[in-house]
DOPATI-698388 format. One record per residue: x negated, y negated, z negated of N, C-alpha, C in turn. Coordinates in steps of 0.2 Angstrom, whole numbers, plus 5000, padded with zeros to 4 digits. Atoms other than C-alpha are relative to their C-alpha. Last residue first. Example, Ala and Ser with C-alpha at 12.3 -4.5 7.8 and 13.67 -1.06 7.14 Angstrom:
% residues 2
500450065001493250054964500449954997499650065000493850224961499649945000
//
This chain:
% residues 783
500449944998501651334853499249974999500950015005502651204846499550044999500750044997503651214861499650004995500349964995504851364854499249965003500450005004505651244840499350045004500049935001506651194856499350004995500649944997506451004859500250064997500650025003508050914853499650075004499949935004509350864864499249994997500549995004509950704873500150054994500249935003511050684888499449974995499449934999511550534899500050044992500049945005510450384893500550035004499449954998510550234908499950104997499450045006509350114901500550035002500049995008507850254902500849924998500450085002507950254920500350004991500150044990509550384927499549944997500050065000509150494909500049985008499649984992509050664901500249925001499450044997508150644885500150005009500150014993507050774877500649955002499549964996506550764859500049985008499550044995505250764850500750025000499250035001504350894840500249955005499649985005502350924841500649985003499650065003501050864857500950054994499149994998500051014859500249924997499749975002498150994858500649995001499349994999496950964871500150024993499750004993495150894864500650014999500349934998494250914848500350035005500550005000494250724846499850075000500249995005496050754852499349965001500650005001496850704867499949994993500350055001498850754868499450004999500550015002500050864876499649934998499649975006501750894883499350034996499950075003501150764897500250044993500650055001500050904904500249964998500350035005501351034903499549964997500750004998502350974917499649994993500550055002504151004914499350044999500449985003505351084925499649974997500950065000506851024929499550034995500849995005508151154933499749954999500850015000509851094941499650014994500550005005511551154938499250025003500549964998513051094950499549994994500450005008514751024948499450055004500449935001515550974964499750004995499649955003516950824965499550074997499650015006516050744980500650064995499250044998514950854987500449954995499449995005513150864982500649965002499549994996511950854995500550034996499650024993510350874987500850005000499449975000509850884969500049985006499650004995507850824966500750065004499949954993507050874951500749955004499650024994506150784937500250055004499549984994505050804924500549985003500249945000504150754907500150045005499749964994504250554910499750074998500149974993503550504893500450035005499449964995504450404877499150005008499750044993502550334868500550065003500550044994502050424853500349995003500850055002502350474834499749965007499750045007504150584836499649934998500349975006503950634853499949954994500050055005505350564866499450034994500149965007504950684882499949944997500550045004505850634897499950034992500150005007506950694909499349974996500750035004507450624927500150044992499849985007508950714938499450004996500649985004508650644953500049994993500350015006510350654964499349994997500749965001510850654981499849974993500450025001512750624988499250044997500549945002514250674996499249964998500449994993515350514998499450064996499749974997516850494984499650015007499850054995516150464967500350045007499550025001516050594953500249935005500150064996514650704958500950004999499150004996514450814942500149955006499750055000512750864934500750005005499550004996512350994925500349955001499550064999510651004918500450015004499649994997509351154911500649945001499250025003507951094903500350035006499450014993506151194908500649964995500250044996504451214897500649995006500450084998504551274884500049965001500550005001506151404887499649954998500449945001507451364894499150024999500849995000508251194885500150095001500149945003510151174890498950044999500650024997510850994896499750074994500349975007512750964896499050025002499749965005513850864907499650014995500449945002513050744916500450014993500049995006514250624927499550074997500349935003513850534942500149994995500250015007514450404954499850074998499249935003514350404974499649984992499650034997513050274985500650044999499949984995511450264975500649995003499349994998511150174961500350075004500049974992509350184956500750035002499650024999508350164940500150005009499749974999506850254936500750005003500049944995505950134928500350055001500049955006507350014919499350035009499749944999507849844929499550044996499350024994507849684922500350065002500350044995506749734905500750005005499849994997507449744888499849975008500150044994506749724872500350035008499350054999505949834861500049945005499849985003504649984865500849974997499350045002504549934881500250034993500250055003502650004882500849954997500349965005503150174889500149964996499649995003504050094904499850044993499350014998502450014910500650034995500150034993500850074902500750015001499150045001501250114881500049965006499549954996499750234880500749975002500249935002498550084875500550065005499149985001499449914876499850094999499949995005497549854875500750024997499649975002496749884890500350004995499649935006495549774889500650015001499349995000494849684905500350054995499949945000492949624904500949994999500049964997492149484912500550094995500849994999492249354901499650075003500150075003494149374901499150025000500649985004494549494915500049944995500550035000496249444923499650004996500549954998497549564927499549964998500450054995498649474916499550075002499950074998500149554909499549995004500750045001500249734898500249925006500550005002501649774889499349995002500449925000502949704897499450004996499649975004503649504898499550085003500149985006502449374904500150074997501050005002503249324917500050004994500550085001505349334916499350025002499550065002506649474918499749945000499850055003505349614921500649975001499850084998505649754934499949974994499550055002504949914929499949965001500250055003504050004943500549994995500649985002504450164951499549964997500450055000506250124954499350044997500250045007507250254961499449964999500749995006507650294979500249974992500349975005509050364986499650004996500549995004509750264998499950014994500350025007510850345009499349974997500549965002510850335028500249994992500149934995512450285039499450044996499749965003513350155027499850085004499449984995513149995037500250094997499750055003511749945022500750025004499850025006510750085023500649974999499849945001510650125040500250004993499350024997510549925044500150064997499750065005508949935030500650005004499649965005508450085041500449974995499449954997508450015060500050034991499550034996507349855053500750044998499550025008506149955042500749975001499549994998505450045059500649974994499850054994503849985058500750025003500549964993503350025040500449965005499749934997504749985024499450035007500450024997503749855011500250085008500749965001505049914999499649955008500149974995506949885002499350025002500650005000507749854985499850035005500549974996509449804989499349994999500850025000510449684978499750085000500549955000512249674976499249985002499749944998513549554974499750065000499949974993512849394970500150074998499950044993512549254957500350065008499550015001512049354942500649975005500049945001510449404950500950014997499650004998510049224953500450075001499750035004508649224943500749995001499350004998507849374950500649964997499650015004506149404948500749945004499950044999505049514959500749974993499550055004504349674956500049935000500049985006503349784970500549944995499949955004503449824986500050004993500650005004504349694992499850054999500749974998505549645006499749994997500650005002507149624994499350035003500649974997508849615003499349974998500650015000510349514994499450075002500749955000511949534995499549985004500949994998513349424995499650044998500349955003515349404994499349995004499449975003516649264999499350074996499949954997514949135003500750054997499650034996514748964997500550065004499850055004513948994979500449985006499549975004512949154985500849944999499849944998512249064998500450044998499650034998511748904987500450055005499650045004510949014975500749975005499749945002509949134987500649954996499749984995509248974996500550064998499550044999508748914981500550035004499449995007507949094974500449945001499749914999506949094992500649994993499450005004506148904988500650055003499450044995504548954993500749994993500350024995503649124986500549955002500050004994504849224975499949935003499550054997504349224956500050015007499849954996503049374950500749975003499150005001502049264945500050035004500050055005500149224947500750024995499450065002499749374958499949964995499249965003498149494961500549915001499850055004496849454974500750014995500650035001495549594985500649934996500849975003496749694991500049914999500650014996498549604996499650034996500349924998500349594992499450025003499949985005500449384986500050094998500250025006499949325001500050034993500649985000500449475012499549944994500450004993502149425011499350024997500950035000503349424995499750005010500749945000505049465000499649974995500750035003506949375002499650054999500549955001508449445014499549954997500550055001510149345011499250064998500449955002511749455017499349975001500550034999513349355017499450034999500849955004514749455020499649955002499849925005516549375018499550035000500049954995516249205027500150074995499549964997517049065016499850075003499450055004515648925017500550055002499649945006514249045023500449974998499749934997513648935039500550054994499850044996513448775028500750055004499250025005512948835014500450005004499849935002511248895026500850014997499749954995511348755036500050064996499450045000511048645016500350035008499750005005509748765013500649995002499849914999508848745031500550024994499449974992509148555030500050085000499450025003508048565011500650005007499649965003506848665018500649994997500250025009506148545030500650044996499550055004506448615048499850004992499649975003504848725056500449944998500150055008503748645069500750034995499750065002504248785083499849954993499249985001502848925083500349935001499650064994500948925089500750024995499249995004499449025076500549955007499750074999497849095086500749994996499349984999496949215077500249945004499750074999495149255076500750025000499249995000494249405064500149915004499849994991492549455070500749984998499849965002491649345055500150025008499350015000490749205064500150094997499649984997488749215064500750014998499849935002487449125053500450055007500449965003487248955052500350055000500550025000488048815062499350044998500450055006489448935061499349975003500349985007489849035078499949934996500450005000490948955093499650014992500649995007492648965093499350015002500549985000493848895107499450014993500650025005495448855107499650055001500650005000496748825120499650004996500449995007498648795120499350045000500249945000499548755138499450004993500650045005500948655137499650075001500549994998502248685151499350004997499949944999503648625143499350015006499650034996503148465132500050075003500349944998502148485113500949995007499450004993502148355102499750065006500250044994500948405088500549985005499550044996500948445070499949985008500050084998499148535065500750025003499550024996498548695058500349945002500050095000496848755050500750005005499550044992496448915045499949934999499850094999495249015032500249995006500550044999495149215030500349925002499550085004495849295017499749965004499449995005495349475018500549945002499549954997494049455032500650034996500150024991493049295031500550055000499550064997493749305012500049995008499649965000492549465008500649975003500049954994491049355013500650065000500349945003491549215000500050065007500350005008492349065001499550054999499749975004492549065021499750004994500649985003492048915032500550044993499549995008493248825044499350074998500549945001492448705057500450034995500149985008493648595064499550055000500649955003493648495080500050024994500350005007495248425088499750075000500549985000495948365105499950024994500449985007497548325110499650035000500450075001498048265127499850024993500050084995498948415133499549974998499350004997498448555117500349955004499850074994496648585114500950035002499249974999495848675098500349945005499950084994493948645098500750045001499350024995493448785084500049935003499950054998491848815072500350005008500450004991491748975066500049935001500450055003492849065051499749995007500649964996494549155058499549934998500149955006496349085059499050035002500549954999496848945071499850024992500650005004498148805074499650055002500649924998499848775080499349974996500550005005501648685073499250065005500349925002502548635087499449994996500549975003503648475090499950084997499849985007504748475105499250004996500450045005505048425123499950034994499950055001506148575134499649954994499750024996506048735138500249914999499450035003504648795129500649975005499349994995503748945134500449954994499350005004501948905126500649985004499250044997500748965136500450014997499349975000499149055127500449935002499750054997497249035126500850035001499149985001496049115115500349945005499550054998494049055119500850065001499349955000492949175113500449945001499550015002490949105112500650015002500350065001489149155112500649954997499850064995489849345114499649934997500750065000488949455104500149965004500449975005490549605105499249935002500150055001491849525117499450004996500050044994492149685127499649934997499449994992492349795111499649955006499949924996491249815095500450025006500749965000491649655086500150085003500650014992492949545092499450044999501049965003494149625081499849965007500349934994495949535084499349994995500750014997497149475070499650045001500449995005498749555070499349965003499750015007500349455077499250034993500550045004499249435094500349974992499850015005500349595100499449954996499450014999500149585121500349994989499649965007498549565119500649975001499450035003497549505136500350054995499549925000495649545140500749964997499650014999494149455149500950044997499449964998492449485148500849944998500449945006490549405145500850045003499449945006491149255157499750064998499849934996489649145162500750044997499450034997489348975151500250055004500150084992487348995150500850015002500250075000487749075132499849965004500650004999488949205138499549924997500650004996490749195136499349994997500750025003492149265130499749985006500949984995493949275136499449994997500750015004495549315125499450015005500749974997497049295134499550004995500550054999498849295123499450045005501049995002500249375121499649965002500050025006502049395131499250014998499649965006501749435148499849954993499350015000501349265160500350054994499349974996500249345169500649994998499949934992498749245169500550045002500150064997499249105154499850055008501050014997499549255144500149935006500149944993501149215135499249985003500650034997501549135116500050055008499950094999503349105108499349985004499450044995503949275107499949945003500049974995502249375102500649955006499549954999502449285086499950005008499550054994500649155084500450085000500150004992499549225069500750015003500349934997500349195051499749975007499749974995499949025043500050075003500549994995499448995024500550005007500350065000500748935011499349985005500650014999502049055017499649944996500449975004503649085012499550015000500849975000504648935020499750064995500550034999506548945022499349995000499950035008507749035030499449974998500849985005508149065047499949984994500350085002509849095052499450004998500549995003510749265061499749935000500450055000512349295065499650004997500450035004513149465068499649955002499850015007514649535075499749964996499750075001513949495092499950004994500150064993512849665093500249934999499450025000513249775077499949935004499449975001511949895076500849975001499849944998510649835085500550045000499950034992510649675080500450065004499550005003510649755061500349965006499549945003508949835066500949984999500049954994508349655074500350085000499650024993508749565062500350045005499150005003508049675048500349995005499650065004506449655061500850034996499350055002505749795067500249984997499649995006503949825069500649955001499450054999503249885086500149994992499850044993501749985092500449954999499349964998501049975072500250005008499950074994499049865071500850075002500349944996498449955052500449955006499450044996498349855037499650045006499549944997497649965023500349975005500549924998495849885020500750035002500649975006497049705014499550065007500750014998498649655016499350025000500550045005500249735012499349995005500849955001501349825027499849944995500049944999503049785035499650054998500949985002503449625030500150065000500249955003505049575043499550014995500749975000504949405050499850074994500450024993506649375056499450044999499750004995507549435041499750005006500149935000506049395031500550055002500649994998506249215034499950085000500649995002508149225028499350025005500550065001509749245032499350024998500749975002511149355040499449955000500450065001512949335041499350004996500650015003513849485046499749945001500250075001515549535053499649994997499650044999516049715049499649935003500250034994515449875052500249935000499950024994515949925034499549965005499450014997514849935020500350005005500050034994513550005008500949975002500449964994513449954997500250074999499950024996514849874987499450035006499249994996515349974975499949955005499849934995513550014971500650015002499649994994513149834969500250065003499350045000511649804961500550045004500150025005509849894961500649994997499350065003510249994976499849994994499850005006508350054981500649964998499650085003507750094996500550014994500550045008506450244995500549955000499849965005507850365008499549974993499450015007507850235019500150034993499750075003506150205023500650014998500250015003505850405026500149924996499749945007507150425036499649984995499350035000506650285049500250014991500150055005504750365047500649964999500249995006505550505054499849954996499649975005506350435066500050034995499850085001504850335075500850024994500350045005504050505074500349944997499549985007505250595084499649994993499450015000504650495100500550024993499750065002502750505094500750005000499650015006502550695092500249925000499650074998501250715106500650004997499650034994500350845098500449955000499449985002498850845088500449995005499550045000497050835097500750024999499549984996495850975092500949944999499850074997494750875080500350045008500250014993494251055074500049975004499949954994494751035057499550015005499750044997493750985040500350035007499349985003493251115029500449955005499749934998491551145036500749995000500149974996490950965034500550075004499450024998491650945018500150015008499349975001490751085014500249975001499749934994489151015022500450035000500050044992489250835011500150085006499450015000489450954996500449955006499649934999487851044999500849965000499749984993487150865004500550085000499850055000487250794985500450055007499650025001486850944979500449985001499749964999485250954984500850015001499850014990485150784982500150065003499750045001485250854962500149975006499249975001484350994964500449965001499949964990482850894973500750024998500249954997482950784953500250035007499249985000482950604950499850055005499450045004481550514942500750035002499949965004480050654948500749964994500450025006479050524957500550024994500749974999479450634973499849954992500049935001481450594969499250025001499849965005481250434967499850074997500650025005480350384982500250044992500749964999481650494992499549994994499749925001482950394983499450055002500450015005481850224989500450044995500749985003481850285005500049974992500650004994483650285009499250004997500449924999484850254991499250005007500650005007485050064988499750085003499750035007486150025006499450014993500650025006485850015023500350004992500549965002486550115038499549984991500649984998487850125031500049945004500249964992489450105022499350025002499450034993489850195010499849914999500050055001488450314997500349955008500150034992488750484996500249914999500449954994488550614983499949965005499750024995488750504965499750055007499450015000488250574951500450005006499549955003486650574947500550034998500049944996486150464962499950084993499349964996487150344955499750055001499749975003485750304940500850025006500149945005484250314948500750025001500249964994484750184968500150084992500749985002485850064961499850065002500450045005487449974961499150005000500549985004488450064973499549954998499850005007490249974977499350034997500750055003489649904994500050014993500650044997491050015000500049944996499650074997492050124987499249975005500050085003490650254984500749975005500650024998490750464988500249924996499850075004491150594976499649945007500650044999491150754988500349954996500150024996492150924983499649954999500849994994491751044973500149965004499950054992492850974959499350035003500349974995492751094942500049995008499450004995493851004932499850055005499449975006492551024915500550015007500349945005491050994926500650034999500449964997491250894943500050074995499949994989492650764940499550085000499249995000492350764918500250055009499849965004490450784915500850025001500149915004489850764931500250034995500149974993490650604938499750074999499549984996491550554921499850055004499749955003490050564910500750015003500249925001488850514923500350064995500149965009489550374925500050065002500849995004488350264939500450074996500449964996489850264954499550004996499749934998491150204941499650045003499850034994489750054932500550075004500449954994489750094915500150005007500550045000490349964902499650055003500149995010492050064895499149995001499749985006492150084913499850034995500449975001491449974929500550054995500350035005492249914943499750054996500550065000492049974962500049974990499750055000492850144960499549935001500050045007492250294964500149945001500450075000493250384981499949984994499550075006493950574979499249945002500450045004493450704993500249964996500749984999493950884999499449934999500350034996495550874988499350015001500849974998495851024978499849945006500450014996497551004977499450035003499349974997498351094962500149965007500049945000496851064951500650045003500849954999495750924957500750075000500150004992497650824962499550055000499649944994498150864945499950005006500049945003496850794934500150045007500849964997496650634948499950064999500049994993498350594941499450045004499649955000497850624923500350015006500349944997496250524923500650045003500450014994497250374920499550055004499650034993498650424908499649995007499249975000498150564897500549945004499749895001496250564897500950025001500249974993496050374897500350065004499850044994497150334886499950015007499549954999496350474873500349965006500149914998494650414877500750005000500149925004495050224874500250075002499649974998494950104890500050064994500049975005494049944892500450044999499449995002493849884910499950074995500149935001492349804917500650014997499850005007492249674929500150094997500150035007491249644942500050044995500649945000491849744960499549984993499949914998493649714956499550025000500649964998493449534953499950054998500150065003495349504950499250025001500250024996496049674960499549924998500250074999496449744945499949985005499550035001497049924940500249925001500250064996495450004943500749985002499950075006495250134927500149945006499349995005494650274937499949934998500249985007494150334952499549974996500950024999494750224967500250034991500550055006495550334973500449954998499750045005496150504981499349965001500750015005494950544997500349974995499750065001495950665011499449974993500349995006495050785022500649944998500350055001496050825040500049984990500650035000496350985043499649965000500149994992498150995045499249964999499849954996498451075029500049975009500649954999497250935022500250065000500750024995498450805026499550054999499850004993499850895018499749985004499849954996499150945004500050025006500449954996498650785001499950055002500150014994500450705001499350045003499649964994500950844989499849955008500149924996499650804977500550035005500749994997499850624978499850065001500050024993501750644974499450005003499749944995501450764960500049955005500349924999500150644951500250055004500650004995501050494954499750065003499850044992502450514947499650015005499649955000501550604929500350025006500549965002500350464926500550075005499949935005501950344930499450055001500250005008501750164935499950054996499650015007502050214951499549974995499049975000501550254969500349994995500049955006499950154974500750014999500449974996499550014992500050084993499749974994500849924986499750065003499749945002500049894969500450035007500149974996498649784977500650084997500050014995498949634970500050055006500349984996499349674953500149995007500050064997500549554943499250045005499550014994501749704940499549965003499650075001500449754926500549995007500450045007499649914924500549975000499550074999500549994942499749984991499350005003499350144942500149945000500050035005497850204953500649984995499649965006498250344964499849964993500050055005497850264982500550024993499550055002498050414994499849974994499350025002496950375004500150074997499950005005495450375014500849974995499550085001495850465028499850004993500150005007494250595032500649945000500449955004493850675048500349994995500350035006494550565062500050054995500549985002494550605079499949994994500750034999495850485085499350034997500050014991497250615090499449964999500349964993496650705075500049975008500849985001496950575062499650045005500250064996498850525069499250004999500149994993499150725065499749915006500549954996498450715049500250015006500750045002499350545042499550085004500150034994501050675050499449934999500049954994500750805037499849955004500749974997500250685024500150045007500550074997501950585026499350035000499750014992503050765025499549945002500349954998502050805008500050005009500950025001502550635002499650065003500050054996504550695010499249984997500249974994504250875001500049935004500649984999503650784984500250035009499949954995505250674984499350045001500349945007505250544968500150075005499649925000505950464984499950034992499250005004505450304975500350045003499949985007503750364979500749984998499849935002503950334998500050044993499549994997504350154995500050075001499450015009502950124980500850025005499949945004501650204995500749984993500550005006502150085009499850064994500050055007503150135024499650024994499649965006502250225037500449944995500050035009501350115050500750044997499450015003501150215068499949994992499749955003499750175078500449974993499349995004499150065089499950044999499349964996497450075095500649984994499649945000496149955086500550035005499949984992496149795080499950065003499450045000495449765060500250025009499550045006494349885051500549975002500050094999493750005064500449964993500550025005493650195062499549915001500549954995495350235066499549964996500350054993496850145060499350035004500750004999497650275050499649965008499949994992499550225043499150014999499150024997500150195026500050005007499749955000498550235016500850035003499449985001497350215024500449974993499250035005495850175029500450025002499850065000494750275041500349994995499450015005493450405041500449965001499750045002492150495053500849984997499450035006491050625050500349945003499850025006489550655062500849995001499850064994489250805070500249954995499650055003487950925060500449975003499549994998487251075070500749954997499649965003485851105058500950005002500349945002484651025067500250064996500449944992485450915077499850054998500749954999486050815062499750055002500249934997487450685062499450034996500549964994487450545052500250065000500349985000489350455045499350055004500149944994490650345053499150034996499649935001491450225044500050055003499450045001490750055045500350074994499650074998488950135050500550004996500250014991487850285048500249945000499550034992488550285030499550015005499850104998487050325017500350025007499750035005486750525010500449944999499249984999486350605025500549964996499850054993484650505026500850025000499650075002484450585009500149945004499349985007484450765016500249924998499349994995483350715032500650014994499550064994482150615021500550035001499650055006482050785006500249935005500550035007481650925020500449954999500350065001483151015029499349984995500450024992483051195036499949924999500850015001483451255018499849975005500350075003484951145018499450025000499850044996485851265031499449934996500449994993485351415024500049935003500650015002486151365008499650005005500350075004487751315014499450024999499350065005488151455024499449964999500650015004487751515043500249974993
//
């Protein structure tokens, strides 16, 4: 039956009932047209299902800035494939993802969850991941369309942006995904643009996305991002979550008092039925885990990034002295809508335990937190069986037990909504601390509510109250306490809802050993490295500073991380440094050490890659997809932060490596050692639109090149204009790569639209501070 038939059988309710979420993440059915509902989850680095927080395990991918430093479109095509097989097992219709906004400023919060700085970068890796999820039947929903480069009140502020700008940086990923994808939905943004709310503009959402590109698919709303009942619903097709939002009867009413036309909800659901049709047949994928855990291996190493140090990474099996908090405690994932609950995530430690059993000593380093994580799996057990983990039991408001369940991984905080404990009265967490002997421990609780934390003879009441309703679940409030603690200690807290209201569903318990004061951990650190030959000091960000919903202040490392790096370097015969981050961090001790590994936010197997990396068994091939600063401050653009609500653009076309017109950042986008050297011979324009490049592998381990070009034009910002990926180039081999250029950067926005971008030249380049080659355009392009 097709889409028309299918609508005539609707009247105007049943059409604008389809319009609004059902719930969280799961859209209305409709029996009468054989509708089943839709459901979606976040994304974009793993799909949790249609829950926010707890869930099934499943497999967390590394981050999107680590699989973008492949500049790999088949490995981004490789990751949507397997996001649509972990979609099918749990029924899911639609991942949202993949996040296609741009890296603006370094001090964005949520850039982990996006691929680059580059218009250009982006755009081909998002179309190759979505591809690859909507060849296995599952829809994909770039976003958040357009201009939302901020996280700073994200659903407020407005961001000013001139036409051409727009047009040829920010729209221009989305370009390419409508016309060389075809995704079946894009998500609108929560802010506003150029003083138009995303989900109201109707010169974007129809005149641009729907008219000029010709997008059949479905625009739906960021959640709670619709404004208004008129001006989205011409525009917008579906309004997220449900069941309540602006549209529902007063859409209807609308529409019968002639302010927003039937054609137009018409519309809304013909596109709502075709995503429908297009999506699979939630035929469960197959059981692929065991050779998933190695794919996603692969994929982590081949984004890490040698910053430093290409004669020293990799290295021998040898001896190893390994430090640092993020050592131990892995970051595996940013905070926020994309956090997903992994079966396992390895630790560095644990990865480079693996590989070289004794050889390697391991110390902790010092504080990076100024919040608590939830209790490590190792130090808490069920009080019933003893496994690792904790109990969670609810009960009833005459004091009855409601249910009973143990988590063996209480590192994510649990969902109490929707499961066993669902309207409980109160949820008591409880966990056995395995100590062997007297000592202080640090514990507490995560999660708003009013708590009774009991540990032996210690009692306390806290109430903890979130700032704001997005904070009960982004960011949600703790409390922790010093206490003596004897072996057999059994730790107990009980939540009971606010005085007012009801309790978020998020609780956590927190337990560890009381930590050592930084300055003894520093001063063990020297201690241990005095002399040793490899010292290898892992620092990150964490979740604080990698998050939705809050940008950065600096881009400094957390803690006194750059002390501990200093007195390490300073005691040690050689050092390297391991960066958990997805995005740029400063480096003031960069002069100080040996090498310097960029390891990305790797997924749940980051452990086994980083030793693959660093012991010499995987390359890493990534490039940078950010420029690194040298200070705060420095780049063209800076603060995410709106001044009286609005956020100007004002660097214009000159976003990340564009904007460096002088001056010199730390590292270069594009930049990226690898594990052999390289020379480029000569570089031969065919055509328009191709360079010809021969490069030479002049080191002595077979290697993988990415042979970047760039258009210099005479009047405007250097652009990325192509790339290609060289495999497996022996030492000694000369080889001639094509790189094709994409002619939507080899253009510019008129007031009478596309015209050709004139003269330039092309540069051939590893990161624009490593020139190889430079020619001039072919008179040919001035077509």
């Amino acid at each position: 039956m097709d889409l028309e038939t299918l609508l005539d059988k609707l009247d105007l309710p049943a059409m604008v009932r389809l319009l609004t979420g059902a719930a969280m993440f799961e859209l209305h059915g409709e029996p009468a047209i054989g509708l089943k509902p839709l459901v979606f989850s976040d994304g974009p680095s793993g799909v949790r299902g249609p829950v926010f927080s707890g869930g099934r395990a499943v497999a967390l991918l590394p981050n999107a800035t680590l699989v973008a430093s492949t500049w790999d479109t088949r490995i981004a095509h490789g990751v949507g494939v397997l996001l649509a097989e972990e979609a099918r097992e749990q029924d899911v219709d639609v991942v949202l993802g993949p996040t296609v906004n741009l890296h603006r400023t370094p001090l964005g919060g949520r850039l982990f969850e996006a691929f680059s700085e580059d218009p250009l970068l982006t755009g081909a890796l998002a179309t190759a991941y979505v591809r690859g999820l909507q060849e296995g039947g599952v829809g994909a929903c770039p976003k958040h369309f357009v201009a939302n480069e901020s996280e700073t009140d994200r659903m407020s502020m407005d961001s000013r942006v001139a036409e051409r700008v727009l047009r040829e940086v920010y729209l221009l990923p989305f370009e390419m995904l409508v016309a060389d994808a075809k995704p079946w939905t894009i998500m609108a943004a929560y802010n506003d643009v150029n003083g138009v709310p995303a989900t109201e503009h109707r010169e974007l959402l129809d005149g641009v996305l729907k008219g000029e590109w010709k997008f059949d698919g479905l625009v739906m709303s960021d959640w709670f991002a619709t404004k208004s009942t008129l001006a989205a619903a011409n525009g917008l097709d579906l309004v997220m979550p449900g069941p309540d939002g602006p549209w529902g009867d007063a859409l209807v009413e609308a529409v019968r008092a002639g302010e927003v036309g039937e054609d137009a909800v018409r519309d809304h659901v013909r596109r709502l039925l075709r995503l429908a049709s297009r999506v699979g047949d939630r035929t469960p994928a197959p059981a692929v885990a065991p050779a998933r855990g190695e794919h996603l291996r692969s994929i982590a190493a081949a984004g890490m990034t040698v910053l430093t140090g290409g004669d020293v990474i990799p290295f021998e099996d040898a001896p190893m002295l390994l430090i640092g908090r993020h050592a131990l405690r892995t970051v595996a994932q940013g905070g926020g809508s994309a956090q997903v609950r992994p079966p396992r995530v390895v630790s560095i430690a644990d990865g480079l335990r693996a590989a070289l059993g004794d050889r390697l000593t391991v110390l902790d380093g010092v504080e990076v937190r100024a919040t608590p994580e939830p209790a490590d799996p190792t130090f808490v057990s069920d009080p019933e069986t003893g496994a690792p983990g904790i109990r969670v039991t609810s009960r009833q408001a005459d004091g009855s037990e409601q249910a009973s369940t143990y988590h063996a991984v209480p590192s994510l905080l649990l969902d109490l909504e929707g499961g066993p404990h669902d309207g409980a009265a109160s949820v008591v967490l409880s966990a056995d601390l395995p100590l062997t002997h007297a000592g202080e421990v640090e514990v507490g609780v995560i999660g708003t509510g009013r708590w009774t934390v009991s540990l032996g003879t210690h009692n306390h009441e806290v109430t903890l109250d979130p700032t704001d309703v997005a904070s009960a679940v982004l960011d949600p409030p703790h409390w922790t306490v010093r206490l003596p603690a004897a072996p057999g200690g059994r730790l107990v807290a009980t939540r009971r809802p606010p005085d007012e209201g009801r309790s978020a569903s998020i609780a956590a318990l927190v337990a560890r050993p009381a930590p050592a004061a930084d300055e003894d951990v520093i001063a063990a650190a020297a201690a241990a490295a005095t002399g040793v030959a490899r010292a290898v000091v892992v620092v990150g960000l964490t979740p604080e500073q990698e998050m939705e919903a809050k940008d950065k202040t600096t881009l400094a490392l957390p803690g006194r991380q750059d002390d501990l790096v200093r007195a390490v370097a300073a005691a040690a015969r050689s050092t390297v440094v391991v960066v958990n981050a997805a995005t740029p961090v400063l480096m003031p001790w960069l002069e100080d050490v040996d090498g310097v590994l960029w390891a990305g936010l790797p997924g749940q197997e980051g452990g086994h890659a980083v030793a693959d990396v660093l012991l010499g068994r995987r390359e890493a091939t990534g490039r940078l997809v950010t420029t690194f600063p040298a200070a705060d401050g420095e780049g063209p653009a800076w603060s995410p932060v709106p001044v009286d609500g609005v956020l100007e653009y004002t660097e214009g076309l000159g976003v990340g490596y564009r904007g460096w017109a002088s001056g010199s950042p730390l590292f270069w986008f594009g930049h990226g050692l690898g594990w052999t050297t390289w020379a480029y011979h000569d570089a031969e324009p065919e055509g328009p639109d191709a360079l010809v490049v021969t490069v030479e592998n002049t080191g002595t381990r077979t290697g993988r090149e990415i042979v970047q070009v760039y258009l210099r034009p005479d009047d405007d910002p250097v652009r990325l204009a192509g790339w290609a990926v060289a495999d497996d180039i022996a030492p000694g081999e000369r080889r001639t790569v094509r790189v094709t250029l994409d002619p939507r950067v080899l253009r510019r926005w008129t007031s009478n639209g596309w015209a050709p971008l004139h003269g330039g030249r092309l540069v051939v380049a590893r990161g624009l501070g490593d020139v190889r080659l430079d020619v001039a355009r072919p008179a040919s392009a001035d077509r």
